[in-house]
KEZA-615114 format. One record per residue (C-alpha): residue in three letters; x, z, y. Coordinates in nm, 2 decimals. Each point is the difference from the previous one (the first is absolute). Layout:
<sites>
+------+--------+--------+--------+
| rest |      X |      Z |      Y |
+------+--------+--------+--------+
|  ALA |      X |      Z |      Y |
...
+------+--------+--------+--------+
</sites>
This chain:
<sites>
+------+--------+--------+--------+
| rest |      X |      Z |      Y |
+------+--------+--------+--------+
|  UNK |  -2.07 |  -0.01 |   0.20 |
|  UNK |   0.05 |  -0.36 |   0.08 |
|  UNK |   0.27 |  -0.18 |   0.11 |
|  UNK |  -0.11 |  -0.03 |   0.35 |
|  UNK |  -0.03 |   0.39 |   0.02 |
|  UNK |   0.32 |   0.00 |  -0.12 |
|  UNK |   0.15 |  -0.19 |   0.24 |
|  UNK |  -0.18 |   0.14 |   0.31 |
|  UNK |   0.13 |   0.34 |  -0.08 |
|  UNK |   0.36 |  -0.11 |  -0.08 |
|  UNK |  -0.02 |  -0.11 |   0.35 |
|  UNK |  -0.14 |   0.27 |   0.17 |
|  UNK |   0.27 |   0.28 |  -0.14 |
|  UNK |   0.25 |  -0.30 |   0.05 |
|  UNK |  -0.17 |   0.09 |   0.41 |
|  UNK |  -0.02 |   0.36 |  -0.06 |
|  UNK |   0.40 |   0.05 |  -0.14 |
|  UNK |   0.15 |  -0.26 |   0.30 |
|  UNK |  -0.23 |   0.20 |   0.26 |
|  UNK |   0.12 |   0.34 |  -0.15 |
|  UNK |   0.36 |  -0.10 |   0.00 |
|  UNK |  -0.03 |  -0.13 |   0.38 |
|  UNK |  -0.17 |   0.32 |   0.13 |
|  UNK |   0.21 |   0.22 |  -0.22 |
|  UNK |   0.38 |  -0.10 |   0.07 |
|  UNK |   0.00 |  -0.33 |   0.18 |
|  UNK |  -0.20 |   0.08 |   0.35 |
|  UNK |   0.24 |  -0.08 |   0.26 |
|  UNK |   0.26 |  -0.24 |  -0.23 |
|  UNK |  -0.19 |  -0.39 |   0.02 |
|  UNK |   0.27 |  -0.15 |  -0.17 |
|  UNK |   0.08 |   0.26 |  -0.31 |
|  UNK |  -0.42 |   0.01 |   0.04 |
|  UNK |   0.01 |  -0.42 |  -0.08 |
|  UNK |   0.25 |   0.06 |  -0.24 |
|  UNK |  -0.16 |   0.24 |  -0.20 |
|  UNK |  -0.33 |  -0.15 |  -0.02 |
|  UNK |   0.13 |  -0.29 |  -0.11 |
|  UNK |   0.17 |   0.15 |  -0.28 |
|  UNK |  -0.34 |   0.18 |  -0.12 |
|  UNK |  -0.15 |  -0.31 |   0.05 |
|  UNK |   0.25 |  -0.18 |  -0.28 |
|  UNK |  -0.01 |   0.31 |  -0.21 |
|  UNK |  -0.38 |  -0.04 |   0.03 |
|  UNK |   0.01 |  -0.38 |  -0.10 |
|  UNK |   0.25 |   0.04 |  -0.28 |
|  UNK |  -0.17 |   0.23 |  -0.20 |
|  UNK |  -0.36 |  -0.20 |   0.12 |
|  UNK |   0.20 |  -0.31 |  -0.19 |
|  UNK |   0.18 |   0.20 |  -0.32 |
|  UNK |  -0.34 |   0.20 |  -0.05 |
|  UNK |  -0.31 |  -0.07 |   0.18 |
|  UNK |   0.04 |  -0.37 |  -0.04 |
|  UNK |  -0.32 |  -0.21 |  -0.20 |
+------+--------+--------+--------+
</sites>
């Protein structure tokens, strides 16, 4: 698989966890919503840069 691929489908669970998480526990909250997105964004890019990284 390519790095391309690779990146495309880190991305789209990146999508797929945040959307998960919003419709799951978050629906009526906008601001823990923000918050928590955020943080899985980070989490996301921190192990994109310790791991993923070329």
């Amino acid at each position: 698989m390519g790095t391309s691929a690779i990146r495309v489908l880190y991305a789209l669970v990146m999508v797929v966890i945040i959307v998960g998480v919003d419709l799951a526990f978050f629906r009526d909250e906008p601001w823990q919503r923000l918050a928590v997105n955020i943080g899985i964004v980070l989490v996301f890019g921190a192990f994109y840069i310790r791991f993923l990284k070329d």
